[in-house]
C-alpha positions in Angstrom: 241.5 75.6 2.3 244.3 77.3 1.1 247.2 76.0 -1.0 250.7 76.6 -0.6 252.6 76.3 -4.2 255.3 74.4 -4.6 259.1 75.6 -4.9 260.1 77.2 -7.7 263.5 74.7 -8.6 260.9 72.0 -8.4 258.3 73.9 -10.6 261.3 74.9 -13.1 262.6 71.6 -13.3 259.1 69.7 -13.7 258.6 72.4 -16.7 262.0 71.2 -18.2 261.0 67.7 -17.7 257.7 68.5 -20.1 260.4 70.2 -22.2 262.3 67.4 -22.9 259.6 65.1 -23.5 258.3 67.5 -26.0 261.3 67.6 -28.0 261.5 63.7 -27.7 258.5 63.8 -29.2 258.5 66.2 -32.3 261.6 64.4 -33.1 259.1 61.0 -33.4 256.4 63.3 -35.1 259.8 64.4 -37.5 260.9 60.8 -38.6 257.4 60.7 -41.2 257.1 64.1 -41.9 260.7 64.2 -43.2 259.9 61.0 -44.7 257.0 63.0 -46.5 259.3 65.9 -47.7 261.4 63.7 -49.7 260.3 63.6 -52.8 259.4 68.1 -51.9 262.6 68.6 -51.8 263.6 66.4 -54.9 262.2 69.3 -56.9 263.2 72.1 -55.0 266.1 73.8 -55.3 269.4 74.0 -52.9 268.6 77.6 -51.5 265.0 76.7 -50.7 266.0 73.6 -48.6 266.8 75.0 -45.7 263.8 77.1 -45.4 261.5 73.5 -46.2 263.6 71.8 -43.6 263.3 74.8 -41.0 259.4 74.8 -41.7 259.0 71.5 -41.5 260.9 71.4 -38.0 258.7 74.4 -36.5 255.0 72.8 -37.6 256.3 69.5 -35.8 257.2 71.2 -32.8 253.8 73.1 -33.1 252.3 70.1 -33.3 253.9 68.4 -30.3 253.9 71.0 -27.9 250.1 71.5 -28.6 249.3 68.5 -28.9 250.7 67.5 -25.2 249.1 70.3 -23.8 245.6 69.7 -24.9 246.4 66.1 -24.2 247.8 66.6 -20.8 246.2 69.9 -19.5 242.5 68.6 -20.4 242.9 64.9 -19.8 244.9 65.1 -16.9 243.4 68.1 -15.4 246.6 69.9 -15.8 248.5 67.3 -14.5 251.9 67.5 -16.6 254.2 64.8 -16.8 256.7 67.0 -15.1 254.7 67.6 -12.5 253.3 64.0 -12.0 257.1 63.2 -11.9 258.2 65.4 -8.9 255.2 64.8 -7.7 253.5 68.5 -7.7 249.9 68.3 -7.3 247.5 70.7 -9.5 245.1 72.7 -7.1 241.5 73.4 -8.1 241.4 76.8 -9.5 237.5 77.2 -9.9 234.8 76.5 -12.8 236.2 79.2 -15.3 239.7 78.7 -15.1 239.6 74.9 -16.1 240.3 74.5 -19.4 237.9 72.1 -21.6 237.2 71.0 -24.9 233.5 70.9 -25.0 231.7 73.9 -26.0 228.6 75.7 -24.2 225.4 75.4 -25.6 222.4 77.6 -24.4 
């Protein structure tokens, strides 16, 4: 059976959907881990504050962004929230081209 994909506003704007829910997120993830740089920066001087801060920033967007895309992608079977919004559906693209987390044993 063959697929037709969707439009590509409607794919755009389903990817800036999981965009802004990422950077909702790393700014949740930020709230503790700034929390935790507190007393880092204490001892720190002025000129290598920015570069903590900056740091700091980046491994919590890491973090999110990964950690929505193993969470959706696997879980969901690529089923965004972006896409689940607009309501794009994810076609079946074959055995080797899912991704998984478990790991083949022979």
């Amino acid at each position: 059976m063959p697929y037709e994909s969707a439009p590509f506003f409607r794919r755009f704007v389903a990817r800036l959907l999981d965009l802004a829910f990422c950077l909702l997120l790393t700014f949740v993830i930020a709230i503790p881990v700034g929390i935790l740089l507190i007393p880092i920066t204490l001892v720190t001087t002025e000129a290598n504050e920015g570069v903590i801060y900056g740091a700091a920033a980046w491994l919590c967007y890491f973090i999110a962004y990964v950690g929505l895309e193993v969470f959706l992608l696997i879980r969901r079977e690529g089923q965004t929230l972006g896409k689940g919004l607009l309501g794009l559906r994810v076609v079946p693209a074959g055995e080797w081209a899912r991704p998984s987390t478990a790991t083949a044993v022979r």
